[in-house]
C-alpha positions as CSV (number, residue, x, y, z in Angstrom):
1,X,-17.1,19.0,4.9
2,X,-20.4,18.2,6.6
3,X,-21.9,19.9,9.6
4,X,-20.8,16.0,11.5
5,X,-17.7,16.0,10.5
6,X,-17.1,19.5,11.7
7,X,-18.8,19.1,15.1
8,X,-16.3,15.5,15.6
9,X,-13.3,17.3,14.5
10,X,-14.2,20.0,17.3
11,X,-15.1,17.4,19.9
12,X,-12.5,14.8,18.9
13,X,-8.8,13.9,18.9
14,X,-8.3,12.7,15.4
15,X,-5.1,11.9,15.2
16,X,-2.6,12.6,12.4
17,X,-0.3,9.6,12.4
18,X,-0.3,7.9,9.3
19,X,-1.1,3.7,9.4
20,X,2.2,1.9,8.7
21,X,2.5,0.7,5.2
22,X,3.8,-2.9,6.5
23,X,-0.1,-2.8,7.7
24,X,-1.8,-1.3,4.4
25,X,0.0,-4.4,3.0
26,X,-1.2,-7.1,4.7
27,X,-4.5,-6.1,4.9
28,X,-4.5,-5.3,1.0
29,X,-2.9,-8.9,0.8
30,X,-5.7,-10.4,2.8
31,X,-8.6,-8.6,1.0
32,X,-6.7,-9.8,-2.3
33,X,-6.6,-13.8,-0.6
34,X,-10.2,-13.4,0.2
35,X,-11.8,-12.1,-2.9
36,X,-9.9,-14.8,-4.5
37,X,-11.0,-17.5,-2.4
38,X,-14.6,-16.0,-2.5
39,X,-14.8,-16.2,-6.1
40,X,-13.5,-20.1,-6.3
41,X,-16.5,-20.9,-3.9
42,X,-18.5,-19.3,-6.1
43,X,-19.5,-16.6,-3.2
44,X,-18.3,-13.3,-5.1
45,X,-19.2,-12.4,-8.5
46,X,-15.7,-12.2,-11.0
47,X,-16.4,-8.6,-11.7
48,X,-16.6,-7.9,-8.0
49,X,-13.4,-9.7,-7.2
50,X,-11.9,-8.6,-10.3
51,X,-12.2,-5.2,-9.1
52,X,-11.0,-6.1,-5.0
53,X,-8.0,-7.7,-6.7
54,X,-6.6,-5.2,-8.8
55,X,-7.3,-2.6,-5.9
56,X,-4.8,-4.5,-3.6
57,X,-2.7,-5.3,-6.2
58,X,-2.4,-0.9,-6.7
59,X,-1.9,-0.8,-3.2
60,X,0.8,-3.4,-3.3
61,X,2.3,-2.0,-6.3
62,X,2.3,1.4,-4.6
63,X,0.5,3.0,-7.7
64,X,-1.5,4.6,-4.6
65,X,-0.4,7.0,-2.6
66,X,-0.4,6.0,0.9
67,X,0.5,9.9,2.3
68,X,-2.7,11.4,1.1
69,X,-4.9,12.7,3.8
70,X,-8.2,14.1,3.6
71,X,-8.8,17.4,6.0
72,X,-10.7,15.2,8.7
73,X,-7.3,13.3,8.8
74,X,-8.5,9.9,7.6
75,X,-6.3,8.5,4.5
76,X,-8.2,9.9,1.3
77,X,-9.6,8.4,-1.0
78,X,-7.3,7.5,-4.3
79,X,-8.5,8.8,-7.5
80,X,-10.3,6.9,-9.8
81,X,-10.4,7.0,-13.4
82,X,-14.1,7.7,-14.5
């Protein structure tokens, strides 16, 4: 954890409640919507939205854990194969 982080988790509520999944949904479903419309218009390169839409559709498919937090209490980051 960086020396920021430390001084805002000192100085800061950050709270623990976790964001609904109903939420995490839509907005995967939007991002998903957008990179595909994006990519029709030519305005987003196919690997790019390629990679936006399989995201969401891990999200959707709840092949992400939506429970994971990092210490700082923001959602962490889901692994990704290298």
């Amino acid at each position: 954890m960086g020396a920021q982080t430390q001084r805002s988790l000192e100085h800061f509520h950050i709270s623990t409640e976790k964001m609904p999944t109903a939420l995490i949904h839509a907005l995967a479903l939007t991002k998903r919507a957008a990179a595909e419309v994006n990519r029709q218009l030519g305005l987003l390169a196919d690997d790019r939205a390629a990679a936006i839409i399989q995201a969401a559709d891990e999200v959707l498919a709840g092949s992400i854990p939506m429970n994971s937090r990092s210490p700082s209490g923001r959602p962490a980051p889901a692994p990704r194969p290298i």
